[in-house]
C-alpha positions as CSV (number, residue, x, y, z in Angstrom):
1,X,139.8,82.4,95.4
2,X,142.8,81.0,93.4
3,X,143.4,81.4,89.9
4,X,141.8,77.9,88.9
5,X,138.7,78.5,90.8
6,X,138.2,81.9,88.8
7,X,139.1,80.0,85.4
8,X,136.4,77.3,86.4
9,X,134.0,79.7,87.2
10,X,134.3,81.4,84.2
11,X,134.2,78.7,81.6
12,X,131.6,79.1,79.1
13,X,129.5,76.2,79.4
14,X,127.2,74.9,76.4
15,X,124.9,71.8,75.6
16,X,126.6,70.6,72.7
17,X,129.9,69.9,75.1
18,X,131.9,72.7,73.1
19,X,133.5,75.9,74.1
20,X,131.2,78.8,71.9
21,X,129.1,81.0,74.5
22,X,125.4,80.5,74.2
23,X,125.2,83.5,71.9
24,X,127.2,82.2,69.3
25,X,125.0,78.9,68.9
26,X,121.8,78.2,67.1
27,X,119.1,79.7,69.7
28,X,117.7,77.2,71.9
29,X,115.0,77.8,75.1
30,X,117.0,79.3,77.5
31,X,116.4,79.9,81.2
32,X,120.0,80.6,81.7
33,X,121.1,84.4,82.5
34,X,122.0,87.4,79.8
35,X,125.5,87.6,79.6
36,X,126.1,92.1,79.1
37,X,129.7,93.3,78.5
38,X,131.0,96.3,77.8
39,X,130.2,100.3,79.4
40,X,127.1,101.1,77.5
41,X,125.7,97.9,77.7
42,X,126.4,97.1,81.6
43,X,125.8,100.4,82.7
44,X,122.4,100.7,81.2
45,X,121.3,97.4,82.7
46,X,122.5,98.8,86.0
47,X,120.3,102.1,85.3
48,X,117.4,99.6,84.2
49,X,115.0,98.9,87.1
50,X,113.1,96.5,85.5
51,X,116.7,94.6,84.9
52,X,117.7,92.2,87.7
53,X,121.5,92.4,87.8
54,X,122.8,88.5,89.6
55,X,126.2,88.9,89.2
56,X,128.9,91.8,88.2
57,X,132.6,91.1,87.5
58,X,134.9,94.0,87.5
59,X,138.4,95.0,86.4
60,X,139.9,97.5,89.3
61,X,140.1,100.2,86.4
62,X,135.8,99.4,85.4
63,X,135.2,99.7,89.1
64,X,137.2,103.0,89.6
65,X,135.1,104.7,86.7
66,X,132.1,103.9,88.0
67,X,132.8,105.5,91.3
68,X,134.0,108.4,89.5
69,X,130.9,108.9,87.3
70,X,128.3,107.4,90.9
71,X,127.2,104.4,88.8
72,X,125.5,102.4,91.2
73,X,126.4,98.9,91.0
74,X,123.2,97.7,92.6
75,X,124.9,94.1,93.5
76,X,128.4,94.1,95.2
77,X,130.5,93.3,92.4
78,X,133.4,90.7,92.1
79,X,137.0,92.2,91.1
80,X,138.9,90.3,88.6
81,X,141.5,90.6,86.3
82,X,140.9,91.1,82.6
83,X,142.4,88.0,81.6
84,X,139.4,86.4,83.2
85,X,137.1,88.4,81.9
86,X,138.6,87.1,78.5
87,X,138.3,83.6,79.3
88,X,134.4,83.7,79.8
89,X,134.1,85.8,76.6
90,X,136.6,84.9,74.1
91,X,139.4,86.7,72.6
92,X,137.3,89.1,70.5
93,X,135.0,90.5,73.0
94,X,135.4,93.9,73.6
95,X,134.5,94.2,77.3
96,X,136.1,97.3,79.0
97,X,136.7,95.1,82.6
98,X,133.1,95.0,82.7
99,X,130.7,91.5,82.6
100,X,127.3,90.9,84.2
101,X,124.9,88.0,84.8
102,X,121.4,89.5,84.7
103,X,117.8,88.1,84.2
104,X,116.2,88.3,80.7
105,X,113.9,91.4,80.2
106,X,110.4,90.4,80.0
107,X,108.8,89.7,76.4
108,X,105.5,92.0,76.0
109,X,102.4,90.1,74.7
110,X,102.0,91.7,70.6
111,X,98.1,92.9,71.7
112,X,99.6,94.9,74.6
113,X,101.8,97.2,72.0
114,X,100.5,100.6,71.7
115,X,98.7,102.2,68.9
116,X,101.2,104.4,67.6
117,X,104.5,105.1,66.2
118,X,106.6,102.0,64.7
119,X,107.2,98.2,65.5
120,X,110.5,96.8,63.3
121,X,109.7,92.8,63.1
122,X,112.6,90.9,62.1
123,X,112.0,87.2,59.6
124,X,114.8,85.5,60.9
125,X,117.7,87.8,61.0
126,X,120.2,85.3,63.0
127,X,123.1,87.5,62.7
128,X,123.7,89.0,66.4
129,X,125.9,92.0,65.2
130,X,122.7,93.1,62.6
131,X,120.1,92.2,65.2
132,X,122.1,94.3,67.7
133,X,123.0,97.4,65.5
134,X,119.0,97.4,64.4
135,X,118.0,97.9,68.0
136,X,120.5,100.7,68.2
137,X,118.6,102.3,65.4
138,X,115.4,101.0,66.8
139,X,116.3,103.4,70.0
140,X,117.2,106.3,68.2
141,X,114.2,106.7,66.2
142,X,112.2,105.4,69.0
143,X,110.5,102.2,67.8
144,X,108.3,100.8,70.1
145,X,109.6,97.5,69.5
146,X,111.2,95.0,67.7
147,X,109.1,91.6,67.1
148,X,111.0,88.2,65.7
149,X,110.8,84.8,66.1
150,X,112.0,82.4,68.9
151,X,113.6,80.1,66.5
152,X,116.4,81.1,63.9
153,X,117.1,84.4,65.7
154,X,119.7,85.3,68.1
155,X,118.9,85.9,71.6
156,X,119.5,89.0,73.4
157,X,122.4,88.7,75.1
158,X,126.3,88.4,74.7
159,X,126.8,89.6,71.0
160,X,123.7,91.2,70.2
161,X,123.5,93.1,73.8
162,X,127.1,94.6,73.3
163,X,126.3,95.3,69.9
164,X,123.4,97.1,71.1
165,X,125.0,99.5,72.9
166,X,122.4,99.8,75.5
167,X,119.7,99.9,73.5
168,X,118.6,96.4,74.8
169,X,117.3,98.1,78.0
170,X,115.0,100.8,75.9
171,X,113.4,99.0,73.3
172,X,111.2,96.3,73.9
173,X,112.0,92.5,72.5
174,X,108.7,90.4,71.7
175,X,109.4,86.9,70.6
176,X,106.8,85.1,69.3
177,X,106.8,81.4,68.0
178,X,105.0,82.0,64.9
179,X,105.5,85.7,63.0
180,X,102.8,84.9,59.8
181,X,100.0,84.5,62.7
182,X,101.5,87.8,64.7
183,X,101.4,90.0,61.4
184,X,97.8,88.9,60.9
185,X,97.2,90.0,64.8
186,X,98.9,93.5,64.1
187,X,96.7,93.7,60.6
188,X,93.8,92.8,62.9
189,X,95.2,95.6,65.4
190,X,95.1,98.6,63.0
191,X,98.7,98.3,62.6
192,X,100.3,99.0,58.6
193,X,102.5,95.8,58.3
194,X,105.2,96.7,55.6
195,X,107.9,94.2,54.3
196,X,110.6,95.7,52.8
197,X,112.1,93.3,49.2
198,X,114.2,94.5,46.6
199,X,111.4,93.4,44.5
200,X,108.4,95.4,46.6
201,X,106.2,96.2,43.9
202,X,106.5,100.3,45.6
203,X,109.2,102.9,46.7
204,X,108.9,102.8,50.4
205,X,109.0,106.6,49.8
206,X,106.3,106.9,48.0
207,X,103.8,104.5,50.2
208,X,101.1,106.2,51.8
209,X,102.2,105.1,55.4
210,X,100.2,105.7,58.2
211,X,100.3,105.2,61.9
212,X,100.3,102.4,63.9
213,X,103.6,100.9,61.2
214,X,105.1,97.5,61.6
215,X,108.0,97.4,59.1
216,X,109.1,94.0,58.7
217,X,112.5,93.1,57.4
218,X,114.1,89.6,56.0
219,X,117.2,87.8,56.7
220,X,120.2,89.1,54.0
221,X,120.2,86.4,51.1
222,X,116.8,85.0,51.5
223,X,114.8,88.2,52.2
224,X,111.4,88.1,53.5
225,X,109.8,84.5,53.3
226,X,106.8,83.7,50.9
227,X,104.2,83.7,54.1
228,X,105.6,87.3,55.8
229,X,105.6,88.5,51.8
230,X,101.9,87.2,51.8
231,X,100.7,88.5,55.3
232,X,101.8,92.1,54.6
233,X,99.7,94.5,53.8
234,X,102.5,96.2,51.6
235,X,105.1,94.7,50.1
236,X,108.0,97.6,49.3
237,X,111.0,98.0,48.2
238,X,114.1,100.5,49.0
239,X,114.9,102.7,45.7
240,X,118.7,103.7,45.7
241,X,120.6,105.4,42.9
242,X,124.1,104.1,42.9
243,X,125.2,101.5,41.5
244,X,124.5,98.9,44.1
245,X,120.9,98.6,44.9
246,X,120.6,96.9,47.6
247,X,121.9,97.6,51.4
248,X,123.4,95.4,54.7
249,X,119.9,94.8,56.6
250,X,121.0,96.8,59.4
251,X,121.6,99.8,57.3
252,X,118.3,99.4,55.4
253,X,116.7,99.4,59.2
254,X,118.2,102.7,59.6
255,X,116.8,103.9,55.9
256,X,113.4,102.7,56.3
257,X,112.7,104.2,59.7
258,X,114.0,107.4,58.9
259,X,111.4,107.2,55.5
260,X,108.8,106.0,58.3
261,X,109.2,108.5,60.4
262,X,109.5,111.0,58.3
263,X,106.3,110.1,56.5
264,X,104.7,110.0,60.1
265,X,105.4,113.3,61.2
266,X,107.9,112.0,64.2
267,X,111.1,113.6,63.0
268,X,109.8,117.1,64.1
């Protein structure tokens, strides 16, 4: 294949006509493939069964350290140059010679989430980078999954995924088209629905929180809408004693599920 059939085959296509990835858009209804870059974020896909891989582009160097560490590739992969690799990803993507085309990961139905532990639901958090490093978090303290919207989020792929770090392929990703109408189903499904404000009439610490938890967090700037604020059960916020009060959404994620699951008894 010559040079110009790779850079044709590699141009990031979109519907407005432009040049931005998919990722980088408002989110539309896709039916298009996830775009994963990156070693964490490719190499978990590949060690997902449920994920079906289409296509894998390689750097020599990607393909060499995944012989060395047996990482099945599970498709035969295509070798490229980096450069190319750049191309289809912009400048700014950090994508270790690795890229793959894969099938989005089923979305679970909200009345087939079990009965325990903790969901995070997100209000319209459209920043990929945040959405991404909360699933990270979401992995680590073993959320059971992560509920937003399908409208004014981002979706999970390209930014989000690598951000992710391979937590895509652990936690479950529900999107739902309305969230006021899925918090009432998880109040009418046992679950404590929590938003988290900076003007929560409680300490999140000092909430009685039981088990099955649904923390729900708002977009930074705007917070949680009136609605979400008004189909919680609890509306609390996140004391801090410095000076500033109030935290990236991402990091108050990582704050309120380690005060969830402490409360619940899952640290031990």
């Amino acid at each position: 294949m010559s040079d110009r059939d790779h850079k044709a085959r590699f141009r990031p296509k979109s519907r407005d006509g432009g040049r931005r990835p998919a990722w980088q858009r408002e989110r539309e209804p896709s039916d298009g493939p996830a775009i994963l870059y990156g070693w964490h974020t490719v190499t978990a896909a590949l060690a997902n069964p449920r994920r079906k891989i289409r296509k894998l582009f390689l750097t020599e160097n990607a393909a060499r350290r995944l012989a060395e560490e047996k990482i099945e590739t599970r498709v035969p992969p295509e070798l490229v140059r980096p450069s190319l690799i750049d191309q289809r990803l912009g400048p700014d993507a950090v994508h270790q010679g690795l890229l793959a085309e894969a099938d989005p990961l089923p979305s679970p139905d909200i009345d087939t989430l079990p009965q325990e532990g903790i969901v995070l639901v997100l209000d319209q958090i459209t920043d990929p980078h945040n959405v991404g490093a909360i699933m990270r978090s979401a992995a680590a303290f073993g959320v059971k999954a992560i509920v937003t919207t399908a409208r004014h989020s981002p979706e999970a792929t390209g930014v989000l995924a690598k951000s992710a770090s391979g937590a895509l392929e652990l936690v479950p990703f529900v999107t739902v088209q309305n969230l006021a109408r899925t918090l009432t189903e998880l109040n009418d499904n046992g679950f404590m629905t929590v938003g988290l404000d900076s003007e929560g009439g409680e300490n999140l610490a000092a909430v009685d929180l039981q088990a099955p938890l649904a923390l729900v967090l708002g977009a930074e700037g705007k917070g949680l809408r009136q609605l979400t604020r008004e189909t919680c059960r609890v509306v609390a916020r996140l004391d801090m004693p410095g000076e500033i009060k109030s935290l990236n959404v991402s990091n108050a994620a990582v704050l309120a599920l380690y005060i969830g699951a402490t409360r619940l008894g899952l640290m031990t």
